[in-house]
Backbone as CSV, one residue per row, in Angstrom:
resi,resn,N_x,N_y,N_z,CA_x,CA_y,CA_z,C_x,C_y,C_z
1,UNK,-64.811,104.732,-90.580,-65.785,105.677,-90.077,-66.989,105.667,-90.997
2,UNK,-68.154,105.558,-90.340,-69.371,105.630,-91.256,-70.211,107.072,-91.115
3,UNK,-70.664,107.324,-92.348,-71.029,108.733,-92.381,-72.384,108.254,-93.117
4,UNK,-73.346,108.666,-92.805,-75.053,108.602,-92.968,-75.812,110.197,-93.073
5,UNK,-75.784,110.116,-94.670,-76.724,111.607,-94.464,-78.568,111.174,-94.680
6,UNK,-79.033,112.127,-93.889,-80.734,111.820,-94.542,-81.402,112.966,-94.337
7,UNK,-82.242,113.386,-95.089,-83.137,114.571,-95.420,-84.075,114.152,-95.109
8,UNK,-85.075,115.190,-94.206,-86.178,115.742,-93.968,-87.227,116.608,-94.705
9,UNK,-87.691,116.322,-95.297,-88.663,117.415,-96.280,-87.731,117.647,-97.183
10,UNK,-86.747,116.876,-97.872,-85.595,117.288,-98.416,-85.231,116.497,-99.071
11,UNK,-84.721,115.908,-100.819,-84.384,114.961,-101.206,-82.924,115.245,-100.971
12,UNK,-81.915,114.271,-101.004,-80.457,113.964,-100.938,-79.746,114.001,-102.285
13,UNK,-79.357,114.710,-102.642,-78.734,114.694,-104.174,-77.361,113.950,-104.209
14,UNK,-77.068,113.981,-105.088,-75.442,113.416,-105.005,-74.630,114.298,-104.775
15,UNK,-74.873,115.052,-105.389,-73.942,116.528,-105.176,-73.958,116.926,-103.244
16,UNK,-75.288,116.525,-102.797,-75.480,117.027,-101.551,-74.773,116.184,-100.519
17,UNK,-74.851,114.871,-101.137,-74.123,113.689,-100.228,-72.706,113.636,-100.392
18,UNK,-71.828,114.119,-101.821,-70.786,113.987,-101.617,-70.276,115.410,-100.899
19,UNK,-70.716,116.402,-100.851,-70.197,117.288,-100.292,-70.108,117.251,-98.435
20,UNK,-71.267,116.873,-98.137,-71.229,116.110,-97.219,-69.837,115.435,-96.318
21,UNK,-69.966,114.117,-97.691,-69.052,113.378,-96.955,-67.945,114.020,-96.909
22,UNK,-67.316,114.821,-98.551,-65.745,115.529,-97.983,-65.876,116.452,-96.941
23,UNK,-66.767,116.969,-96.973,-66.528,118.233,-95.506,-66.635,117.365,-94.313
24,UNK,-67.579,115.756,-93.614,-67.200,115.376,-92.853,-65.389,114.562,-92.621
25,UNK,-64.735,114.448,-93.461,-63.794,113.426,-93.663,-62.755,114.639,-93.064
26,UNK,-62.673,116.018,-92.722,-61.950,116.941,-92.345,-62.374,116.833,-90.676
27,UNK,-63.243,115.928,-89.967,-63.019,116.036,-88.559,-62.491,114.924,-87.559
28,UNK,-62.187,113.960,-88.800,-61.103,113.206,-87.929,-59.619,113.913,-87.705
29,UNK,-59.814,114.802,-88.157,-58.046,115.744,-88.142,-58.078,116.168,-86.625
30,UNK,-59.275,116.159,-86.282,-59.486,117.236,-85.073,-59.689,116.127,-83.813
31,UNK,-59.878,114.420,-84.487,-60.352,114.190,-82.739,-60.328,112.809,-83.673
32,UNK,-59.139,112.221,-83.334,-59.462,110.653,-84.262,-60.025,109.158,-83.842
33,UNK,-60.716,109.478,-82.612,-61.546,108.392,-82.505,-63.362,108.492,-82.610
34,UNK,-63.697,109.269,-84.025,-64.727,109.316,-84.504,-65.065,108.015,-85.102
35,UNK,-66.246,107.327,-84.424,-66.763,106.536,-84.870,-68.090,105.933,-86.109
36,UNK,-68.969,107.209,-86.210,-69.657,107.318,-87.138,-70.708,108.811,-86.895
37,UNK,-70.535,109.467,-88.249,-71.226,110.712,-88.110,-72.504,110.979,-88.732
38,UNK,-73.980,110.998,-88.305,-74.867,111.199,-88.797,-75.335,112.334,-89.214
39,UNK,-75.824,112.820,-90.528,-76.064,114.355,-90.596,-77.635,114.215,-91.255
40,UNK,-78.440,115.260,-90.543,-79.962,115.581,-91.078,-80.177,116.493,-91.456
41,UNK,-80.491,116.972,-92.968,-80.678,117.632,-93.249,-82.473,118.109,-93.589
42,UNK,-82.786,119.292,-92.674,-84.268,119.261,-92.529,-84.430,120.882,-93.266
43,UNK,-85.230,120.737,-94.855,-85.518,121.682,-95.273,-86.862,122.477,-94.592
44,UNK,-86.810,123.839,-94.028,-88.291,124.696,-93.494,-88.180,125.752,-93.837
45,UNK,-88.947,126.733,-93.934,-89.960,127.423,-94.700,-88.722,128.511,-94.333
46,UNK,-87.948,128.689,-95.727,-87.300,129.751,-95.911,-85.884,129.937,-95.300
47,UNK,-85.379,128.081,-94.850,-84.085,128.505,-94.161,-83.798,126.633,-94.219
48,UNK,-82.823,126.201,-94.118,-82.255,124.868,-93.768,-81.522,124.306,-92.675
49,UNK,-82.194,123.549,-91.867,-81.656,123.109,-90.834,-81.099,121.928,-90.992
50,UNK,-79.368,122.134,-90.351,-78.341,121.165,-90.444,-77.842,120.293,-89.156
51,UNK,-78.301,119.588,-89.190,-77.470,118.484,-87.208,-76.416,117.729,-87.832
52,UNK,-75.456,117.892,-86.822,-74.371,116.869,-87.009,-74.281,116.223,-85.801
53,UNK,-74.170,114.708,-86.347,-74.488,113.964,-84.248,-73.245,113.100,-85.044
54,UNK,-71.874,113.411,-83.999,-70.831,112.339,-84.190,-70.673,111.694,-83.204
55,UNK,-70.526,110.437,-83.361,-70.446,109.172,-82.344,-68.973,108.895,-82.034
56,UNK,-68.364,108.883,-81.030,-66.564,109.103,-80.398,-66.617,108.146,-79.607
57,UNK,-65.592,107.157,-79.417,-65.501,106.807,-78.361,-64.905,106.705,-77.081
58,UNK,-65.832,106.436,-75.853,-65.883,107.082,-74.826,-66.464,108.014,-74.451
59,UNK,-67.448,108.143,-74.959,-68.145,109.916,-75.007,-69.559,109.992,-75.372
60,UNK,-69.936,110.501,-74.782,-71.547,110.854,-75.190,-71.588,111.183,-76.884
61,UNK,-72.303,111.161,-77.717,-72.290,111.996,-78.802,-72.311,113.302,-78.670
62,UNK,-71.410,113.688,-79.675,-71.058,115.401,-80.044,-72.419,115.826,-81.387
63,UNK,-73.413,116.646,-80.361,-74.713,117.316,-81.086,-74.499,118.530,-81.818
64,UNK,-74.924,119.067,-83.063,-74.378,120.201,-83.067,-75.383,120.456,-84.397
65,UNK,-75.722,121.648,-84.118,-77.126,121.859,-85.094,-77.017,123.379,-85.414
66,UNK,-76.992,124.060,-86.985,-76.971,125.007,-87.397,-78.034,125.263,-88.418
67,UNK,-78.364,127.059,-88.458,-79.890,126.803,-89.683,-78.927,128.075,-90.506
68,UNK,-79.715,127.994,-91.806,-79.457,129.470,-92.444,-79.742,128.874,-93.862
69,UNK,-79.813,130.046,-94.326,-80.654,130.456,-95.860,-80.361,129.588,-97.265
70,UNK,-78.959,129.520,-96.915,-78.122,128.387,-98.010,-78.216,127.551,-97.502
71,UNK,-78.188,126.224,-97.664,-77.596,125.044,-97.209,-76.297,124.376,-97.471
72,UNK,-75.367,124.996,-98.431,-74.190,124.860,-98.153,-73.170,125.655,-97.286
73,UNK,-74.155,127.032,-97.195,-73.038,127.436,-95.954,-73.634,126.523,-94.510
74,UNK,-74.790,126.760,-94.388,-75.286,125.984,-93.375,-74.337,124.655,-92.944
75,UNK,-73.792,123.859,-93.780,-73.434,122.920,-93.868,-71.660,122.824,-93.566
76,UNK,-71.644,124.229,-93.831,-69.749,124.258,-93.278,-70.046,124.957,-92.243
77,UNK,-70.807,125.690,-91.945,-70.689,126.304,-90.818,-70.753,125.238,-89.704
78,UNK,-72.361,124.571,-89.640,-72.272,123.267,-88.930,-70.762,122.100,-88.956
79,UNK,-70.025,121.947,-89.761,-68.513,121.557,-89.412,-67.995,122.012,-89.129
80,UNK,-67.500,123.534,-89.158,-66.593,124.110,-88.460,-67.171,124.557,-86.678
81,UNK,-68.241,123.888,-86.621,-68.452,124.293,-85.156,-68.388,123.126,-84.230
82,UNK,-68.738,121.671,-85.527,-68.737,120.049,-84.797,-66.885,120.346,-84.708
83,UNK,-65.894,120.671,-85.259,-64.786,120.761,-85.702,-64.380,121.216,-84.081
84,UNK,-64.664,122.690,-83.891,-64.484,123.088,-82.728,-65.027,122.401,-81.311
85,UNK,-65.563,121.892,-81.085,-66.225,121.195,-80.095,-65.113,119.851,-80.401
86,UNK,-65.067,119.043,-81.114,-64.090,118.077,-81.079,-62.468,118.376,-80.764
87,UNK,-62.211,119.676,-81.432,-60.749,120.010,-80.906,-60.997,120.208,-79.263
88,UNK,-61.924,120.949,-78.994,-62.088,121.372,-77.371,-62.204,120.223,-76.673
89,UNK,-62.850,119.128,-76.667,-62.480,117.534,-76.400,-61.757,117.292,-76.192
90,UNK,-60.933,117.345,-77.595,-59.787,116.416,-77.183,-58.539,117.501,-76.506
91,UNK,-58.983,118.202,-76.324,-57.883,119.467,-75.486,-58.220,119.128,-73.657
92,UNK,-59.208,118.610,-73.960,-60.169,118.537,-72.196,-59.090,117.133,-71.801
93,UNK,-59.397,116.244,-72.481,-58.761,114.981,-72.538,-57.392,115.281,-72.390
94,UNK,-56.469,116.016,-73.286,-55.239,116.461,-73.201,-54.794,116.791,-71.990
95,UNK,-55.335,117.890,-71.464,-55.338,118.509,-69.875,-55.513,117.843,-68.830
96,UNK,-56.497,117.027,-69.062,-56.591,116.231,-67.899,-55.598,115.044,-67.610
97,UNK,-55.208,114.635,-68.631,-54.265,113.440,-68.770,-53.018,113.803,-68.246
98,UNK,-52.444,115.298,-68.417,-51.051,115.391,-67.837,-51.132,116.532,-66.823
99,UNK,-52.477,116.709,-66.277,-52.610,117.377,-65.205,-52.620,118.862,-65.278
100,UNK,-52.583,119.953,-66.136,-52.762,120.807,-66.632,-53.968,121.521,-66.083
C-alpha cells in the first residue's frame, strides 16, 4: 500500500509524515483492499484542512475531508471518519453478497 502525504501552504515535517503514516496503516483493518492513500494537508488562516482520498479496488475513491484548529486532531478525526466509511463499504459489499 502506498501512502503519499503533501502540504499546501504547509511544510511536511517528519514528525507530521510519520504520524501520518501510523494513523493511515490502521485502515487496512477496516477494508483490506486499499490500494494507495493520499493525504493533503492544506494550512488556512486559523484552522487546518485535512483530505484523505483512498484508492480501493473496485471502487470509486473514498473522499473524506476534515478542518479544525489542531492539526493533529484534525488528522485522527479525518481517519476515524475515512475508517468509518470503509467499514460501511465493506458492510455494503457484505450484504449484498449473501443477500441481506
Amino acid at each position: 500500500m502506498q501512502i503519499n502525504v503533501k502540504g499546501k501552504h504547509l511544510e511536511i515535517t517528519e514528525a507530521i509524515d510519520a504520524y501520518v503514516r501510523k494513523k493511515c496503516e490502521r485502515l487496512t483493518r477496516y477494508f483490506d483492499k486499499v490500494q494507495s492513500i493520499d493525504c493533503v494537508i492544506e494550512k488556512e488562516p486559523n484552522t487546518y484542512h485535512v483530505e484523505f482520498i483512498v484508492d480501493v479496488e473496485h471502487h470509486e475513491d473514498f473522499i473524506v475531508n476534515y478542518r479544525d484548529a489542531d492539526l493533529y486532531a484534525a488528522i485522527d478525526l479525518a481517519v476515524d471518519r475515512e475508517a468509518r466509511v470503509l467499514a460501511d463499504h465493506k458492510q455494503r459489499l457484505r450484504d449484498h453478497k449473501h443477500g441481506n
